[in-house]
N, CA, C and O atoms as a MOPAC input file, in Angstrom:
PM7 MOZYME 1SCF
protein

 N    -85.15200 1   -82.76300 1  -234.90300 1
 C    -86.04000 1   -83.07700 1  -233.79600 1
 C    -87.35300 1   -83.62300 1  -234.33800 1
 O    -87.80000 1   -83.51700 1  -235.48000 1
 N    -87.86600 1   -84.21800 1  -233.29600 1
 C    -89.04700 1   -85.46500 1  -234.31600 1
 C    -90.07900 1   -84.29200 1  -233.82500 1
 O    -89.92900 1   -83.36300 1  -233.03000 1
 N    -90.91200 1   -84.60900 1  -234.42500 1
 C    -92.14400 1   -83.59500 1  -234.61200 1
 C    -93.38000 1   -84.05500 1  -232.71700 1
 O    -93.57100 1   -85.21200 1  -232.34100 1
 N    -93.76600 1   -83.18800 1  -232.20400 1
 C    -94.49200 1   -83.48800 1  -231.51500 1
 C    -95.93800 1   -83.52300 1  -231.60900 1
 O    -96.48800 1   -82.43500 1  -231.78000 1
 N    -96.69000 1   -84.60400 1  -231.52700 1
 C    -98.25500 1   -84.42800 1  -231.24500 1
 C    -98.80400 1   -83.89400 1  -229.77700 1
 O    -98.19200 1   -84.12800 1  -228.73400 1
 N   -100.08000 1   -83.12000 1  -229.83800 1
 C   -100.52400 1   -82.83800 1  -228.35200 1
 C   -101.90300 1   -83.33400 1  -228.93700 1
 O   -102.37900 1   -83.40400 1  -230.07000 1
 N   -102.36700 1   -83.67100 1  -227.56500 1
 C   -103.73300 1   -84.03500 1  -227.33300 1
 C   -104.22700 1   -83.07000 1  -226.76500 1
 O   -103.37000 1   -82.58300 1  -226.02800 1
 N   -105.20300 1   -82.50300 1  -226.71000 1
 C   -106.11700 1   -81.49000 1  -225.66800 1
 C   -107.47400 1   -81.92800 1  -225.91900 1
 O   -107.97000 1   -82.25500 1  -226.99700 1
 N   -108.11300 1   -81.87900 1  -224.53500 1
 C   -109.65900 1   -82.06500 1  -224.71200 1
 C   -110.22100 1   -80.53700 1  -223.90600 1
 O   -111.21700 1   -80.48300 1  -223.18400 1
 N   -109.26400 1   -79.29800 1  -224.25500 1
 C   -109.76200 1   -77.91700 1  -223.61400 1
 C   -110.46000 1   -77.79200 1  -222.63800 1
 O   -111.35600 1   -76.95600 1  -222.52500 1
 N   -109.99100 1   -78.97400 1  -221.44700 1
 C   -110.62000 1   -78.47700 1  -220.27000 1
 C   -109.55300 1   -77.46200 1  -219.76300 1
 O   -108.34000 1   -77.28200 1  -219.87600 1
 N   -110.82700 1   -76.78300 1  -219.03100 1
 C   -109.72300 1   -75.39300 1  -218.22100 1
 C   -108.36700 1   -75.41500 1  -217.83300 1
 O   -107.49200 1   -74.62500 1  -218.18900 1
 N   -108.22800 1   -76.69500 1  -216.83100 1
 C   -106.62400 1   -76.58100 1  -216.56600 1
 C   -105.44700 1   -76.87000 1  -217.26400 1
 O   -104.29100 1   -76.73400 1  -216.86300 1
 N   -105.93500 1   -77.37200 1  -218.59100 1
 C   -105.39900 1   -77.49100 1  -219.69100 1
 C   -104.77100 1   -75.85100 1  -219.68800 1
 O   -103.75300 1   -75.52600 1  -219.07600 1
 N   -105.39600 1   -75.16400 1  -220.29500 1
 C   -105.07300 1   -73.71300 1  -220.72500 1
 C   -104.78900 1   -73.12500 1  -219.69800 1
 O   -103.56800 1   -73.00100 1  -219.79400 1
 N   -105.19800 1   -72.52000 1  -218.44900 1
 C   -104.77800 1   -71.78500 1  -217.11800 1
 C   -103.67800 1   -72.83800 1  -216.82800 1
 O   -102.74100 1   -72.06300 1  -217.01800 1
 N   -102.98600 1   -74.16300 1  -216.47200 1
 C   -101.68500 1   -74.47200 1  -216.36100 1
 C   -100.98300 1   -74.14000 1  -217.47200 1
 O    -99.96300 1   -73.45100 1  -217.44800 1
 N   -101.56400 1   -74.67400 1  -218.60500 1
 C   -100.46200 1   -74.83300 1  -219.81200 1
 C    -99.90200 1   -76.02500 1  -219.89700 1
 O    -98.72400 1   -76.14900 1  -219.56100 1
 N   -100.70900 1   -77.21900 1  -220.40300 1
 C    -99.86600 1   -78.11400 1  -220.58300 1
 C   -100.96000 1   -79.51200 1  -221.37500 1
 O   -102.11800 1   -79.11800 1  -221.51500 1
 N   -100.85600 1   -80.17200 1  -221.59400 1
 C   -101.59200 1   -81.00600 1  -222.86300 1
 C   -101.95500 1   -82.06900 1  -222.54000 1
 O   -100.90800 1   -82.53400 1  -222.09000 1
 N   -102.95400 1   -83.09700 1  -222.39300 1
 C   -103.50200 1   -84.06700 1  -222.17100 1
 C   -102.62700 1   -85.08100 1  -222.26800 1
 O   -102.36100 1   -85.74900 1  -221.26900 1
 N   -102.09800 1   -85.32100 1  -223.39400 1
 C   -101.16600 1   -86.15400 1  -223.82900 1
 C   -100.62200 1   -85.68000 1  -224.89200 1
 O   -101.24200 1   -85.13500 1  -225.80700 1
 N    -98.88500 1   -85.93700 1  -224.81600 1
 C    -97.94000 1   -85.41900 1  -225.71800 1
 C    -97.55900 1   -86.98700 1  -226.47100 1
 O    -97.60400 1   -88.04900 1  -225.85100 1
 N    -97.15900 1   -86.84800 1  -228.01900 1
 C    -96.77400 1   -88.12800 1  -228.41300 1
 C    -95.00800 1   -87.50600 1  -229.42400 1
 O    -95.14200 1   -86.87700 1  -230.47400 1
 N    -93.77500 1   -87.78100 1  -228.94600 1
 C    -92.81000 1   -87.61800 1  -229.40200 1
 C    -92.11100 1   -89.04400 1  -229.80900 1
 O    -91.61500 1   -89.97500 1  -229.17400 1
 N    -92.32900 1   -88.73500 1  -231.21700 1
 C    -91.76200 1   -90.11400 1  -231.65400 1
 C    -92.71300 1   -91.25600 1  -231.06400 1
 O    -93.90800 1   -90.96000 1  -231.05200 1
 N    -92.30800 1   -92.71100 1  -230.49600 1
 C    -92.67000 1   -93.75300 1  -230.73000 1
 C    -93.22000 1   -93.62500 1  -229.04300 1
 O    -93.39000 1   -94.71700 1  -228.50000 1
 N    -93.44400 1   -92.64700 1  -228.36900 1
 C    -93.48900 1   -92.49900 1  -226.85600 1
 C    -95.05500 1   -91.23400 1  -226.77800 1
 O    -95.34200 1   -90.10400 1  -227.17400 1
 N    -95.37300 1   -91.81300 1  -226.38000 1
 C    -96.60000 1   -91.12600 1  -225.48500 1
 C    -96.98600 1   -91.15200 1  -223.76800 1
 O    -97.37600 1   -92.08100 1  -223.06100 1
 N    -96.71500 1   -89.80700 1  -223.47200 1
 C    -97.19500 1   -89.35200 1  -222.45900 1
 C    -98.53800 1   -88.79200 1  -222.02700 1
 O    -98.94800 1   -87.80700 1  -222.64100 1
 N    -99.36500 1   -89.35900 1  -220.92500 1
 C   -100.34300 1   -89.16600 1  -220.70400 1
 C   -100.37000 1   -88.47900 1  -219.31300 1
 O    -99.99700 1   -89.06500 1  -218.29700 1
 N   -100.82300 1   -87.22500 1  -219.32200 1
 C   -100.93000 1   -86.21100 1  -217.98200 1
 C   -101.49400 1   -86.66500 1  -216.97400 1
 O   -102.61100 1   -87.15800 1  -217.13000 1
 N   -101.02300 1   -86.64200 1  -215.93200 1
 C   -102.61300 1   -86.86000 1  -214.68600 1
 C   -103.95800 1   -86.63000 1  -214.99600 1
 O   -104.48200 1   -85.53300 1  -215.18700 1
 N   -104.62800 1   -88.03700 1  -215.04500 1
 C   -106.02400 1   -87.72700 1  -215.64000 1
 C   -106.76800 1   -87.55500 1  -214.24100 1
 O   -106.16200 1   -87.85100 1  -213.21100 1
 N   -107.98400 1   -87.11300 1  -214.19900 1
 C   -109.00300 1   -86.90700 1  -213.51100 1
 C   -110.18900 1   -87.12200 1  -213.84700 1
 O   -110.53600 1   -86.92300 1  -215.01200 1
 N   -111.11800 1   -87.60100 1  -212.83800 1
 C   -112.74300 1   -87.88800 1  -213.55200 1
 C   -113.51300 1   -86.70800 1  -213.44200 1
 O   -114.15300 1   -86.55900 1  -212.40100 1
 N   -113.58000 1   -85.70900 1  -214.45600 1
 C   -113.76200 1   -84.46500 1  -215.03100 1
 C   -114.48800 1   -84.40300 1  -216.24200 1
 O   -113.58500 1   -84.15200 1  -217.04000 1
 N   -115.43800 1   -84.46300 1  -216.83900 1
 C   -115.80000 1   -84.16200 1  -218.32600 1
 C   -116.28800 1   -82.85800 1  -218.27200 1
 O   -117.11400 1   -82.52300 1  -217.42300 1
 N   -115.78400 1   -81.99500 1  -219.22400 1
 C   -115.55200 1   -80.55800 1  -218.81100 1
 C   -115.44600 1   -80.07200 1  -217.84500 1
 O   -114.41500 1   -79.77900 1  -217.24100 1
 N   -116.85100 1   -79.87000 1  -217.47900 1
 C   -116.63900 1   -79.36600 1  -215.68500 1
 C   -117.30900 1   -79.58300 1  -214.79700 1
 O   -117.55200 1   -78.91700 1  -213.79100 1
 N   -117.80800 1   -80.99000 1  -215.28200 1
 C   -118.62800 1   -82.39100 1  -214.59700 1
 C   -117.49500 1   -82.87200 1  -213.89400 1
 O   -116.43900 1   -83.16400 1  -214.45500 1
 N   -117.71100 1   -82.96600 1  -212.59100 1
 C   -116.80100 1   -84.53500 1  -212.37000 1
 C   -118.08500 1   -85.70000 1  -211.87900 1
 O   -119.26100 1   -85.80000 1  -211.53100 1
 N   -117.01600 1   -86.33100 1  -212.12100 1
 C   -117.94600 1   -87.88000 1  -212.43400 1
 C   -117.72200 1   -89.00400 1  -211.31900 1
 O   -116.71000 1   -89.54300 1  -210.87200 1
 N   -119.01100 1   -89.12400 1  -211.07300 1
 C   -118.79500 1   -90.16400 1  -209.76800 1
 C   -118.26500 1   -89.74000 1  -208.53300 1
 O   -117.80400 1   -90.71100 1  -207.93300 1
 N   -118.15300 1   -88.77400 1  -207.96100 1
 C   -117.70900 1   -87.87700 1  -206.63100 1
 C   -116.99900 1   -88.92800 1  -205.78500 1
 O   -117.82700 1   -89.65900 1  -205.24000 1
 N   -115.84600 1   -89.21700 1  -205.52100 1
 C   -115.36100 1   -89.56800 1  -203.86400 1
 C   -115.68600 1   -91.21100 1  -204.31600 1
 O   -115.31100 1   -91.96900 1  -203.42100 1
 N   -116.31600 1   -91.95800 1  -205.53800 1
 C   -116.30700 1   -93.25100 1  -205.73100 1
 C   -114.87300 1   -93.51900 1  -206.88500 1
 O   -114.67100 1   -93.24400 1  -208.06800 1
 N   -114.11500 1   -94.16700 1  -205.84000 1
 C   -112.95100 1   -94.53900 1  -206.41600 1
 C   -112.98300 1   -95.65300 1  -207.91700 1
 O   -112.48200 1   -95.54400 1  -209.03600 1
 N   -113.86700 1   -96.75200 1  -207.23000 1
 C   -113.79100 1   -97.65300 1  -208.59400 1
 C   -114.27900 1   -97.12000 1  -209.37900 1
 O   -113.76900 1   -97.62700 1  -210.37800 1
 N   -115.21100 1   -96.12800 1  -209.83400 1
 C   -116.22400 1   -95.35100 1  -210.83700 1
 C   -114.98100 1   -94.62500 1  -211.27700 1
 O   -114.34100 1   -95.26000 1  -212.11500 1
 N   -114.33100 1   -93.14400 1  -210.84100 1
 C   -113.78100 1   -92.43500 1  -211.14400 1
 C   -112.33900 1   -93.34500 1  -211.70700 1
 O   -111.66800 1   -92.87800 1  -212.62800 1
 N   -112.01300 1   -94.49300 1  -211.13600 1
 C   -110.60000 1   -95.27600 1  -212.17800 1
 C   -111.30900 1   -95.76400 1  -213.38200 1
 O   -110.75400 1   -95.83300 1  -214.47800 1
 N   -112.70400 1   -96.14600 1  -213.14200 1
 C   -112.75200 1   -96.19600 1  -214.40100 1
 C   -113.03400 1   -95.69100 1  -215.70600 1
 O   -112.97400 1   -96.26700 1  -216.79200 1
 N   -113.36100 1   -94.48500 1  -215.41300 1
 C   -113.83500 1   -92.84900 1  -216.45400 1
 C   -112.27300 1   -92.20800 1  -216.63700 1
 O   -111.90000 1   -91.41000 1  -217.49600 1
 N   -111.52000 1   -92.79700 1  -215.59100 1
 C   -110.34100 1   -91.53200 1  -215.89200 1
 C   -109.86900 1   -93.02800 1  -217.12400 1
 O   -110.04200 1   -92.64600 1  -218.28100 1
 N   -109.39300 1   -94.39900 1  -217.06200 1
 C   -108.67600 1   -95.11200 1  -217.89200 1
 C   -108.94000 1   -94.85900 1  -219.44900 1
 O   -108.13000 1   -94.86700 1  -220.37500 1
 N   -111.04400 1   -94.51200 1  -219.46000 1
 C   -111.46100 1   -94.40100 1  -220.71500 1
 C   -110.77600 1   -93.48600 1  -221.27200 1
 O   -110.25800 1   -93.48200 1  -222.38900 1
 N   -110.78500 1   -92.59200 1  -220.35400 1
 C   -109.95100 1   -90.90800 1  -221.07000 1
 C   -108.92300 1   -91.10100 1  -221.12300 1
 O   -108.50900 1   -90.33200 1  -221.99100 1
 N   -108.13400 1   -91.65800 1  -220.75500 1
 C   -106.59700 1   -92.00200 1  -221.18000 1
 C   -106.53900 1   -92.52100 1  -222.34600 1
 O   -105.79100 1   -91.99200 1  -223.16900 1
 N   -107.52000 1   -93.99700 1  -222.81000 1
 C   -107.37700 1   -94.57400 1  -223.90200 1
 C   -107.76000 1   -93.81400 1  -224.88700 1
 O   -107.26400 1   -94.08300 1  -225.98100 1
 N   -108.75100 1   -92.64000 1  -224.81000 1
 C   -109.23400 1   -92.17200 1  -226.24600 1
 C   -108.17800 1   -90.87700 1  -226.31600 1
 O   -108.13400 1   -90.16200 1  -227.31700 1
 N   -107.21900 1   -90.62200 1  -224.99000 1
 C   -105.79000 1   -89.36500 1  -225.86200 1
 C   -105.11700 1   -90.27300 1  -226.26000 1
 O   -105.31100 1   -90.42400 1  -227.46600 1
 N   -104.44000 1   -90.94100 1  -225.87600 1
 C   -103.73100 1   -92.27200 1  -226.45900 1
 C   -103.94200 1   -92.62800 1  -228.00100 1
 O   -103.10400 1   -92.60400 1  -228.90300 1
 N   -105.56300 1   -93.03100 1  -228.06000 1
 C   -105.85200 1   -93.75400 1  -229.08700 1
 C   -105.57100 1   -92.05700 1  -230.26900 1
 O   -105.12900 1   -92.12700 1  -231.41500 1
 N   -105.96000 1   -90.76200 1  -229.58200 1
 C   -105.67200 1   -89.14300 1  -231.02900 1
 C   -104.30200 1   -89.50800 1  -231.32600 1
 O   -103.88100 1   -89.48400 1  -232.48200 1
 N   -103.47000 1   -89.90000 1  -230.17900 1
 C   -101.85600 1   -89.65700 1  -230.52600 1
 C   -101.68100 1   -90.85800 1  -231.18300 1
 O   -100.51100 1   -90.95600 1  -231.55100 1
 N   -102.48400 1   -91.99500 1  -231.54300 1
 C   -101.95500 1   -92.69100 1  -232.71900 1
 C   -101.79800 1   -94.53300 1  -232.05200 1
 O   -101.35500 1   -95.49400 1  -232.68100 1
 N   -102.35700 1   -94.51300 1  -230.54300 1
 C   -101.33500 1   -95.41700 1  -229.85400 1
 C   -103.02500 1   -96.29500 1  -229.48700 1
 O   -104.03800 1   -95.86900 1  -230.04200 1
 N   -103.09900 1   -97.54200 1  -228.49000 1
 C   -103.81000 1   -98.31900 1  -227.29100 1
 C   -103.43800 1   -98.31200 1  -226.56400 1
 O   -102.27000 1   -97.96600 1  -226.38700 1
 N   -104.49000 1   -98.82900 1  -225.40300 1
 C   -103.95800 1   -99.00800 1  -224.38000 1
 C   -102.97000 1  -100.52500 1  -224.37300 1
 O   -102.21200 1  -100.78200 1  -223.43800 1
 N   -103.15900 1  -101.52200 1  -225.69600 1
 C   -101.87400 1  -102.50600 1  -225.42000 1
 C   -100.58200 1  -101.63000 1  -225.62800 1
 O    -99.48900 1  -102.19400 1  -225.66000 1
 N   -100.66600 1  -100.44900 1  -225.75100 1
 C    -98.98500 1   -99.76100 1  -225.90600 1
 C    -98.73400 1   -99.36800 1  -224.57500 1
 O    -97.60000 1   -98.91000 1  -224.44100 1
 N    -99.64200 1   -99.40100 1  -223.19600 1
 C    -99.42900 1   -98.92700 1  -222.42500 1
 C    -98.31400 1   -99.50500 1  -221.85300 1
 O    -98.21500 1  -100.70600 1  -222.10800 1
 N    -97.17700 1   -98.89700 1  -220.95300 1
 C    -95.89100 1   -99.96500 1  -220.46400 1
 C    -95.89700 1   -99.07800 1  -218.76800 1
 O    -95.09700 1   -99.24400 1  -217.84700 1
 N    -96.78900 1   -98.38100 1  -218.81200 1
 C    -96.83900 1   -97.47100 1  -216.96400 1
 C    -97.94200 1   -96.93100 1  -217.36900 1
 O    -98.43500 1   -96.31200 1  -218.31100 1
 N    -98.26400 1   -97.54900 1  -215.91900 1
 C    -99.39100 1   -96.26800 1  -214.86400 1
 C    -99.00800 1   -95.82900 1  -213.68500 1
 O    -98.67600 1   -96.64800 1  -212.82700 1
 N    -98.99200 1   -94.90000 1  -213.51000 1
 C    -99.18100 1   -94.16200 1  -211.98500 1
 C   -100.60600 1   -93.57200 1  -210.97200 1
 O   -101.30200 1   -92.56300 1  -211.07400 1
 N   -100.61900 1   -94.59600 1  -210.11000 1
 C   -101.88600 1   -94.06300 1  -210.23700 1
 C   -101.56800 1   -93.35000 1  -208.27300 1
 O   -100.82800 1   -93.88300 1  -207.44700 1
 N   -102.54700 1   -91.86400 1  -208.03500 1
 C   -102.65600 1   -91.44100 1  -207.03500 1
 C   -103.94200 1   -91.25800 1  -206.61300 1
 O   -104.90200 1   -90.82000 1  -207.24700 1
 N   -103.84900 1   -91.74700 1  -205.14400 1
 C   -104.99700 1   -92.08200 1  -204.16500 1
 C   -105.30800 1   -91.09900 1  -203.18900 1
 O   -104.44700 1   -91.16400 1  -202.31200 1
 N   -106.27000 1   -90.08700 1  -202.90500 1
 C   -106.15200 1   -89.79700 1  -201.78800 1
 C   -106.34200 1   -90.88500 1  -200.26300 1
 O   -105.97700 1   -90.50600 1  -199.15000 1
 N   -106.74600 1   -91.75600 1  -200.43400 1
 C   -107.07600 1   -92.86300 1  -199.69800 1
 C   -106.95300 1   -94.41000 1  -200.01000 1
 O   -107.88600 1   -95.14600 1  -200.33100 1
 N   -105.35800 1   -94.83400 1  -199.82200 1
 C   -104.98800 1   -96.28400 1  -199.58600 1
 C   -105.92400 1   -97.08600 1  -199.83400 1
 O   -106.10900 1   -97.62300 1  -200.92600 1
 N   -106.83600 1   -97.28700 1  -198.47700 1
 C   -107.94500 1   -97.81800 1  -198.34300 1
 C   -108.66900 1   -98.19700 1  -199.84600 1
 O   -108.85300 1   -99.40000 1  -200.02800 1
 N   -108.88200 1   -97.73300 1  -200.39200 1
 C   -109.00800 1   -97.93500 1  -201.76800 1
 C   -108.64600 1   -98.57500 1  -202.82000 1
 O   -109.26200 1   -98.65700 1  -203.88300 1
 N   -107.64000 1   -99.03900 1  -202.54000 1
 C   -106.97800 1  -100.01000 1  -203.28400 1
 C   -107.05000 1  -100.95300 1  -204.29700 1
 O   -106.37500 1  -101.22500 1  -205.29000 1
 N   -108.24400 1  -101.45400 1  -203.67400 1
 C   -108.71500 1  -102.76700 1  -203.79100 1
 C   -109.94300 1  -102.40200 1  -204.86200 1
 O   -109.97600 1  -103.17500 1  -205.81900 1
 N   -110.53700 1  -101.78800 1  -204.86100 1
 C   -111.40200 1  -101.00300 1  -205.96100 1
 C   -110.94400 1  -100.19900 1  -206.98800 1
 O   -111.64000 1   -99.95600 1  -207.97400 1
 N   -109.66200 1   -99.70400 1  -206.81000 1
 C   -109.17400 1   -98.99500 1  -207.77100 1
 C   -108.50100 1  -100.57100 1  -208.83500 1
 O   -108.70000 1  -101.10300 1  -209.92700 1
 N   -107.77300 1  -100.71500 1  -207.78900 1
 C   -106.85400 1  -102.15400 1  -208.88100 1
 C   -107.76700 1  -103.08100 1  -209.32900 1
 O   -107.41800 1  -104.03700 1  -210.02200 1
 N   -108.89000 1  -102.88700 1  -208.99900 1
 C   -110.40200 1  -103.99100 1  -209.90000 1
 C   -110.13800 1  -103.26700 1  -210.68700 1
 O   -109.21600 1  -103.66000 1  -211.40100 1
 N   -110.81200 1  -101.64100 1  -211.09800 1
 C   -110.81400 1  -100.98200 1  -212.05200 1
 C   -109.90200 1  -101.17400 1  -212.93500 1
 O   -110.24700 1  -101.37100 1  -214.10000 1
 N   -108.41600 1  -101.15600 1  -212.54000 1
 C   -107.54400 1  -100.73200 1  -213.61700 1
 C   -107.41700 1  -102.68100 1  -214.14400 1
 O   -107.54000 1  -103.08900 1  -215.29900 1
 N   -107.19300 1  -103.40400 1  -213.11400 1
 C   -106.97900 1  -104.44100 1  -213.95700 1
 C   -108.54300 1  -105.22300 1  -215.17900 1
 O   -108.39500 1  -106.39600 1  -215.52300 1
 N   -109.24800 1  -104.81100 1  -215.44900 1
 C   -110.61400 1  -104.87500 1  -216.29700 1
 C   -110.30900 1  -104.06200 1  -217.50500 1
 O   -111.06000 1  -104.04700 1  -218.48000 1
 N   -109.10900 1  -103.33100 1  -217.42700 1
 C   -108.52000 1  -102.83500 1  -218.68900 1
 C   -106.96100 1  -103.21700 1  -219.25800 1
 O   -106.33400 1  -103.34400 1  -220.31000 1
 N   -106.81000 1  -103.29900 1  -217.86500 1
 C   -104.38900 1  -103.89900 1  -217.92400 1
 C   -104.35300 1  -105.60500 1  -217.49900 1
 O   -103.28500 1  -106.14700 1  -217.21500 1
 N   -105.71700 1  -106.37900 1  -217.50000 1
 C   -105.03000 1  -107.48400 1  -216.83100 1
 C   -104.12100 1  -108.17600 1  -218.20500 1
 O   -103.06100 1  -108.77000 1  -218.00200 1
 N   -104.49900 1  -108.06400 1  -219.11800 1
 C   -103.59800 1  -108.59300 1  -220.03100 1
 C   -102.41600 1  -108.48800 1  -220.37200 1
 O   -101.56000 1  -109.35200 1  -220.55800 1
 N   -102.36500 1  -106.69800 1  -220.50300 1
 C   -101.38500 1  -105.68700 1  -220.96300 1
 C   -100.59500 1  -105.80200 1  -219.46700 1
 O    -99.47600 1  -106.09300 1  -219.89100 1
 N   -100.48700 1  -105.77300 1  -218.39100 1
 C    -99.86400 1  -106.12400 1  -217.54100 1
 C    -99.02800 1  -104.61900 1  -217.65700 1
 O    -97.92200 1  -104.96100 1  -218.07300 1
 N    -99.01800 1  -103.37300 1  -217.52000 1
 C    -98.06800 1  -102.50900 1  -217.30600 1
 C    -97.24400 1  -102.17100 1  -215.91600 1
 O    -97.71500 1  -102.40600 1  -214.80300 1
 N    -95.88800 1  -101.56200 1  -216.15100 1
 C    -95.51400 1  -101.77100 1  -215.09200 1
 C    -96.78700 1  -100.55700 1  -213.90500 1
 O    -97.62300 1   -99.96200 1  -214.58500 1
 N    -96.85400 1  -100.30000 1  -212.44900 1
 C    -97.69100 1   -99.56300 1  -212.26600 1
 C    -97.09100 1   -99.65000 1  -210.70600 1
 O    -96.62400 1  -100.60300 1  -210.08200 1
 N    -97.34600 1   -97.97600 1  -210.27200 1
 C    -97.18300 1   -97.35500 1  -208.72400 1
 C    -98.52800 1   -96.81500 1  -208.16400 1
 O    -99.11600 1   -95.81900 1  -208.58600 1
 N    -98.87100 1   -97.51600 1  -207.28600 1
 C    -99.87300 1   -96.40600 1  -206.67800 1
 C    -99.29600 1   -95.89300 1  -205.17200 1
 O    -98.60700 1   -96.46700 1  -204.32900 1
 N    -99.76500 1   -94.84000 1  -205.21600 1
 C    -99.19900 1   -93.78100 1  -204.30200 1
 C   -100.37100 1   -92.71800 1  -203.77800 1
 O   -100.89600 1   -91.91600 1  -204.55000 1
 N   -100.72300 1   -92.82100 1  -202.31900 1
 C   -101.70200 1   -92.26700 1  -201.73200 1
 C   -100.86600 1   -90.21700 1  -201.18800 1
 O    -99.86200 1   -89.77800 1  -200.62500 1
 N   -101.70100 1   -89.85600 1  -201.62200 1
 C   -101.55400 1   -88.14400 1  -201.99700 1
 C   -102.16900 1   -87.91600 1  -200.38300 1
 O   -102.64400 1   -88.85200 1  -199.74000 1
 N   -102.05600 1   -86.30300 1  -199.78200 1
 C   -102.64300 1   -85.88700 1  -199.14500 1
 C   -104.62400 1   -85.27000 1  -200.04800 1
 O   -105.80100 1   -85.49400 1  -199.76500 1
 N   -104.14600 1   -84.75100 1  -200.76000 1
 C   -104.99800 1   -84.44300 1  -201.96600 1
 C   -105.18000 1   -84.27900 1  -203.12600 1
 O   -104.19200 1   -84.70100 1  -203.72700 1
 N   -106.16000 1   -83.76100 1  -204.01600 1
 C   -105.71200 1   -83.66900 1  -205.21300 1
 C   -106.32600 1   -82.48100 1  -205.97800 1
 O   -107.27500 1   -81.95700 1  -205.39400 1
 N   -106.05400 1   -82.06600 1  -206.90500 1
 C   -106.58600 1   -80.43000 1  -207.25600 1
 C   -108.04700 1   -80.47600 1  -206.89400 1
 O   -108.08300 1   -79.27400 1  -206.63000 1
 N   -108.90200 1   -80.74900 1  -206.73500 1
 C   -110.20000 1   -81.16400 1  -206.66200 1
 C   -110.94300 1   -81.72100 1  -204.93000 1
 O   -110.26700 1   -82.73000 1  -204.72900 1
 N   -111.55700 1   -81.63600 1  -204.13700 1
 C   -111.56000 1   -82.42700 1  -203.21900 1
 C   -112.48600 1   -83.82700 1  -203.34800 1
 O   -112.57000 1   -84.79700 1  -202.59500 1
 N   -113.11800 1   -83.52800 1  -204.57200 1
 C   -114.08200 1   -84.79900 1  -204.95700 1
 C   -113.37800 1   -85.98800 1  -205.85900 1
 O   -113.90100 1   -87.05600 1  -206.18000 1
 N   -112.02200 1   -85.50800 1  -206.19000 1
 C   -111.31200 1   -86.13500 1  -206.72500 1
 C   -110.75100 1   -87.38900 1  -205.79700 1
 O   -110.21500 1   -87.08800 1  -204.73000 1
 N   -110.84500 1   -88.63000 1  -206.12600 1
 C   -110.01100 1   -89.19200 1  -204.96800 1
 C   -108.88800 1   -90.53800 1  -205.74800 1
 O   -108.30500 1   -91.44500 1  -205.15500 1
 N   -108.89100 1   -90.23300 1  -207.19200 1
 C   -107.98800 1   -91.11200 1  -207.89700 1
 C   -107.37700 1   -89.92600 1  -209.11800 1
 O   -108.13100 1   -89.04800 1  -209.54000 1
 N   -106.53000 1   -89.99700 1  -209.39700 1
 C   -105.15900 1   -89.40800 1  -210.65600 1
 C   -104.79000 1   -90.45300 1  -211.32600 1
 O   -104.94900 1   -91.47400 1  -210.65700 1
 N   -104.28900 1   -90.67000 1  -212.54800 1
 C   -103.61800 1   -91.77800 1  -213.11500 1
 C   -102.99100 1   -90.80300 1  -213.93400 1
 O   -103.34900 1   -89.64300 1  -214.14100 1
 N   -101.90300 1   -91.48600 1  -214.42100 1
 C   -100.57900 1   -91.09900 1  -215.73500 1
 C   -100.48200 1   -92.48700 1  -216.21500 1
 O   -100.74700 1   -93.55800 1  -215.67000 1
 N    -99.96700 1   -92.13900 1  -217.54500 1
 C    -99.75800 1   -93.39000 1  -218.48100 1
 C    -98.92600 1   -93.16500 1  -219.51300 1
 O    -98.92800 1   -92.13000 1  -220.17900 1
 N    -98.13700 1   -94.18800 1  -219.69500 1
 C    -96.69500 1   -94.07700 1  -220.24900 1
 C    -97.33100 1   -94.87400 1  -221.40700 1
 O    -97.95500 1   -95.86100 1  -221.01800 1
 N    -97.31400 1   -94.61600 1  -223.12100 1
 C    -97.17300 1   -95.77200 1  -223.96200 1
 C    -96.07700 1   -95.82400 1  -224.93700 1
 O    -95.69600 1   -94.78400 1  -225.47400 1
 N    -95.53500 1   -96.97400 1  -225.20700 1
 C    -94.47600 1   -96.94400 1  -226.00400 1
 C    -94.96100 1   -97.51600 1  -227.19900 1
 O    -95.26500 1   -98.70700 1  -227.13700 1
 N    -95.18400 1   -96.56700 1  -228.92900 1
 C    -95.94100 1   -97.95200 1  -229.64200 1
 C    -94.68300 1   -98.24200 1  -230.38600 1
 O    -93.58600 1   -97.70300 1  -230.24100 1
 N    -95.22000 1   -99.68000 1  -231.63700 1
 C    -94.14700 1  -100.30800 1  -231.90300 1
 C    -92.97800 1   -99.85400 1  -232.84900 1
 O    -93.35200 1   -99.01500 1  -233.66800 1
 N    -92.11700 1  -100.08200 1  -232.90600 1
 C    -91.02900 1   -99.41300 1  -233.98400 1
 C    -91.72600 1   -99.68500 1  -234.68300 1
 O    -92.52000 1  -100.59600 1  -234.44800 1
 N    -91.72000 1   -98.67700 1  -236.40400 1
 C    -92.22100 1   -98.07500 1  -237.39100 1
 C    -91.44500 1   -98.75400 1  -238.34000 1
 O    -91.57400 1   -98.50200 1  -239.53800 1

């Protein structure tokens, strides 16, 4: 079995869920539902384009511990509490993916652990055979 990397940046729900920022197995990295959170700041309250764009940074710098970029990215998932939003979130994300082009779902939530939260993202990277 190939050896696993974890990422943790020891925010709380890290440890009270149990589960790791980003896992890297083999040539594949998984990136958890991020949130705009720095410790136990959240950042930018209820502003969608702000918070897509603090959560992408934090994706790229677990990404970048587990060894990978964001050109390895090949998915995002991103969750909305509010549709409406759309259009500010996908500015955000494309100012980091318009190149990288990943495949990507957005999907509007009733909520999200947080009520000031109003964007989630996940991110899939695949880096290159070794």
């Amino acid at each position: 079995m190939e050896k696993r990397i974890k990422v943790n940046t020891n925010a709380k729900w890290e440890t009270q869920i149990g589960y790791s920022r980003a896992v890297r197995a083999g040539n594949i990295i998984e990136v958890s539902g991020t949130s705009a959170i720095d410790r136990d700041r959240i950042i930018a309250s209820g502003n969608a384009y702000q918070q897509t764009r603090f959560i992408i940074q934090k994706i790229e710098r677990a990404i970048n511990e587990a060894g990978g970029s964001l050109n390895d990215v090949v998915r995002t998932r991103i969750y909305v509490t509010n549709i409406k939003d759309w259009g500010a979130i996908g500015r955000a994300h494309g100012e980091f993916f318009s190149e990288i082009k990943p495949a990507t779902t957005m999907v509007e939530v009733e909520s999200l652990i947080d009520p000031n939260f109003v964007v989630e993202i996940e991110a899939t990277a695949i880096l290159p055979e070794e």
